[in-house]
Each structure stands twice: as C-alpha cells, then as structure tokens.
N, C-alpha and C positions, 0 to 999 in steps of 0.2 A: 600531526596526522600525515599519513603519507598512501597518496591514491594507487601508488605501483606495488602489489603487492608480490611479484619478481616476475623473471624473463626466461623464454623457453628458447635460446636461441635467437630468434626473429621477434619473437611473438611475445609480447605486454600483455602479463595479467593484471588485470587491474582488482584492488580488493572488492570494488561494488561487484565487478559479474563474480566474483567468488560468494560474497554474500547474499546475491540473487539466486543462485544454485543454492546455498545450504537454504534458504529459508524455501523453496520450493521442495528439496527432501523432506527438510521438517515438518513442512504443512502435509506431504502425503504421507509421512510416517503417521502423524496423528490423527489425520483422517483416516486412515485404513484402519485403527484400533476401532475408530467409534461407528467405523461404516456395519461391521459385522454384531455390535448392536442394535442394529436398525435393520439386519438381517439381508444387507446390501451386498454385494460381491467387492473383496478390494480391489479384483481386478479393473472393475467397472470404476471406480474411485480413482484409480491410478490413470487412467484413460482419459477422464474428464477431465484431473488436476492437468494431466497434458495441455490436452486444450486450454483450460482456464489460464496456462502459463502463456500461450501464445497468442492469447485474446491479450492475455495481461500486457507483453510488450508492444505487441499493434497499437491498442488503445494508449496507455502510456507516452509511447513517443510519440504518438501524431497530436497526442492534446499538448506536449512540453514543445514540441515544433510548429505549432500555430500560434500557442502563446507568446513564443518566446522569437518569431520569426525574426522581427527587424531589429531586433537586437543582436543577433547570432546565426540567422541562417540564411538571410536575404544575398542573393551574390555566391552562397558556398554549394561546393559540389557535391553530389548525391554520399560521396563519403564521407562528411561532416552530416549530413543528414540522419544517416543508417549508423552513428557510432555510437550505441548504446552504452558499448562497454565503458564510456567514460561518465558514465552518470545521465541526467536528461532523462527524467521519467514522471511522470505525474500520477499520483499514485489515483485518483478519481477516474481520471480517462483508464488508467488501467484493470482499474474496478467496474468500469461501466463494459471497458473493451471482454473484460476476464465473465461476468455475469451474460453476456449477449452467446458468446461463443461456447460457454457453460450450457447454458440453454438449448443453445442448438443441437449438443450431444446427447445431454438427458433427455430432450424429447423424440431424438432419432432413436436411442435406446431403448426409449420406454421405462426409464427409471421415476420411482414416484419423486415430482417435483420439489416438495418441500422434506421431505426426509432427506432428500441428497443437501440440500443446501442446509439442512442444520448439520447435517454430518462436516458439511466444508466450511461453515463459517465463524466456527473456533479457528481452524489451522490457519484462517486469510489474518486473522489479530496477530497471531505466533510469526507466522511470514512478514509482517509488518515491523516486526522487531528485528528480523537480519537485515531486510531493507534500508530501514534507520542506519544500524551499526555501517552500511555501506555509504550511506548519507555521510556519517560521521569521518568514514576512512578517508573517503572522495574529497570534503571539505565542500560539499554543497546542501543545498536549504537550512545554511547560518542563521542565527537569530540575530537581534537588533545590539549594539552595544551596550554595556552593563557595566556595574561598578559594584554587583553580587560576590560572594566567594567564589561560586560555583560556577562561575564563568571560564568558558575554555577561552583559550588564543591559539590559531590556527597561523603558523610559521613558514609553511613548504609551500616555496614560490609556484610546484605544478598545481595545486589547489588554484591558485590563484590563477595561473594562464585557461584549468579547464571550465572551473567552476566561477570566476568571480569572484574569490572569496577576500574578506579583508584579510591582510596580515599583520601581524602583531599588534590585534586590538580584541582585550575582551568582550566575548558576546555572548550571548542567552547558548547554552549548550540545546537548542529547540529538534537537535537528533533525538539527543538523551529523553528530553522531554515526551519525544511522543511514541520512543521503547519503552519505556516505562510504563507511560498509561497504555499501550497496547498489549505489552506484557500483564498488568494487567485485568486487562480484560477480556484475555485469551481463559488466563485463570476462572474469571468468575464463566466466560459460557463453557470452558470444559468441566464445570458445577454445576449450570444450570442444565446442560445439557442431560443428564442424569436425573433431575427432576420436571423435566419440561413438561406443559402439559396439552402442547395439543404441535404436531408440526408444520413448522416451518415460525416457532418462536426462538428461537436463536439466529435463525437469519433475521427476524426481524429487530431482534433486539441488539443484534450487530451491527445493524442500520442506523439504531438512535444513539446507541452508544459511540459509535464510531464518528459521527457529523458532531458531536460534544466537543468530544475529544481534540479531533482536528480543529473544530473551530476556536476550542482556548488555547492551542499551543501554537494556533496562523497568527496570535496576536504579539507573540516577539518573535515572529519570524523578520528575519531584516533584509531576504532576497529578493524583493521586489521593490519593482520604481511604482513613481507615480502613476503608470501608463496602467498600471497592472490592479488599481484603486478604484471601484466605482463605490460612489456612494457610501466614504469607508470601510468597505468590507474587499477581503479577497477573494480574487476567482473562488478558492477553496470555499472560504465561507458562505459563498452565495449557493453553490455548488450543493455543499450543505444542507441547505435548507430543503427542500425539495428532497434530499436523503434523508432526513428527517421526520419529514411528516409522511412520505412513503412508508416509512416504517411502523409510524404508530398505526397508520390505512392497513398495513397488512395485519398487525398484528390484532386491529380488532376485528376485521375480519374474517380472519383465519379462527379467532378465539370461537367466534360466534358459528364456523362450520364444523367445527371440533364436535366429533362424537361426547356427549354424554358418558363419566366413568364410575 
C-alpha cells in the first residue's frame, strides 16, 4: 500500500484525503436521489452534507488527538496537530461531530428532522466504505497478526513512519473488513429505505447496525496499546454501546409516534 497518492509540485496528495472527497460525493450523490423522494430539496441536502463533512472532520480529529495524545502529539506543533491529510480520524467523534453540526442546519432550516436523516443515513454506510479503502491506502487501523490466507502485509516504510504500521507481517485486513460490512449495509438501508415504515427508521437502524458492526471488526484490530483497554473493550466499543441502545430508544419511539397507515 502506498499512502502518496502523487505530487502537484510542492504539494502531497495523499490517497486518504482523495478517498475522503470521493466518499463525501458519493454520499451526496446518493442522498440527493432519495432526498426528492421524501419530497426534500437536493439543494438543501447538498448544504447539510456540507456541514455534516465539516462537523465530520472537527469531530474526528479532535477525538483521534485526545486519544492518541501522549503517544503522537504531546510536544508537536499545531502542524502535526491540523494534518489530517495523513490519516488520524476517528470515525465516532466524527459521527457525533457530523450529527451535532447536522442538526444545527436542519433545525436552522426548518427541515423535517427524521426524514432528512433517513434520506443521509444510507450515504454515511456508502462514505464509510471510501473511508476504509483510505484506511487501507494510508496503512492505518491494521488489524492484529494472523496466520489466515486472507491476510494483507503492509511493506511501505511511509505507512510505517505516519501511521505505526507493522511491516512485513501478516495481519487481519480489519479495513477490508469493515468496507465490506458497510458496503453492506448501505445496501440493505438503501432497501429498506423504500419500504420503511415510519421516519427516522433508517437513522435508527443505522445506529444498531453500525455499533455491531464496528464492534465485531474492533476485535482484530491490532492498533491499540494497553493504554487504549478498559475493561477489555475499546474506546470504539464502549463508544458503541450507548450507539446502540440509542438507536433501539429511537426507534421505538419514533414506531410508536408513527401515524397509523
């Protein structure tokens, strides 16, 4: 895997901020389809996904830069801080940051609150899949060693200076792993979405599906130390829980305000 995905002169692209841009188009490409079934403007979709992208990296880096401080950022200057483009994102804080700043639009707009968020949270599963492949390209959130077929080994020494990564030892492909299940299950809500029966059941069912998800593929992930262990579970999966049962709380009470059909 190789994290530079080429040079403009001065300037280092990296393949993660390439894959963070496509999967931000793709989630508003396929939001804007299913917005104007919900009789929603895509404009207004287009404007939120804004914001939700810029909630998304707030959130993101400032939870991958507290957790990760004394390991990586304790002593470094604001531009090792702010360097996104080399990976360093934590997809929860970015999903609590992207949901908060979400909010704030559709309620300043006046958009109906659960319609919008089943129209967005198919595309946030789909986005989570270039994400990964960025994960992948960067050589970071490696999984634990393996002795499987299906095991990648990661060789490019800048993997290893940006991200920590081992080289030249098989390990769980735990990118792969959770493009896959996000893949998906972008699939099955842009199905259910079509039969849904009351809104804002796709955001919630995004909620339980997604804390599953994440929390069976946290378990061969191999990027965390001790420090990062309570109670054997990872931040993610504790993280989890709580996205969890939030979601089953909405969604029966969302069921129970659901007009009668």
């Amino acid at each position: 895997m190789h994290p530079i995905a080429f040079h403009l002169g001065p300037i280092t692209i990296h393949w993660y901020g390439v894959m963070i841009a496509l999967a931000f188009f793709a989630g508003l490409w396929t939001a804007t389809l299913r917005a104007r079934r919900e009789k929603i403007s895509p404009d207004k979709i287009a404007d939120v996904t804004l914001w939700f992208m810029v909630g998304a990296i707030v959130g993101a880096r400032f939870v991958y830069v507290t957790t990760y401080w004394r390991e990586e950022f304790a002593g470094q200057p604001l531009t090792e801080i702010f360097a996104i483009w080399r990976g360093g994102l934590v997809y929860y804080g970015g999903f609590i940051g992207a949901t908060i700043a979400g909010a704030i639009y559709i309620r300043w707009k006046k958009l109906p609150l659960w319609k919008t968020a089943d129209v967005l949270a198919p595309s946030i599963a789909l986005g989570s899949v270039f994400g990964r492949t960025g994960c992948l390209l960067n050589g970071c959130c490696y999984g634990k060693p393996t002795n499987m077929p299906w095991a990648i080994t990661f060789t490019n020494p800048e993997a290893r200076e940006q991200s920590g990564t081992p080289l030249n030892i098989p390990l769980h492909p735990t990118e792969i792993y959770d493009g896959l299940l996000n893949f998906a299950l972008y699939i099955f809500l842009a199905w259910l979405f079509r039969r849904k029966k009351f809104d804002g059941q796709i955001f919630a069912t995004y909620l339980i599906c997604y804390a599953v998800i994440r929390g069976i593929v946290e378990i061969y992930r191999g990027d965390y130390t001790n420090l990062h262990y309570h109670f054997g579970l990872t931040p993610a999966q504790w993280i989890g829980v709580p996205i969890f049962i939030a979601g089953l709380a909405l969604a029966a009470i969302l069921s129970r305000r659901a007009p009668a059909k």
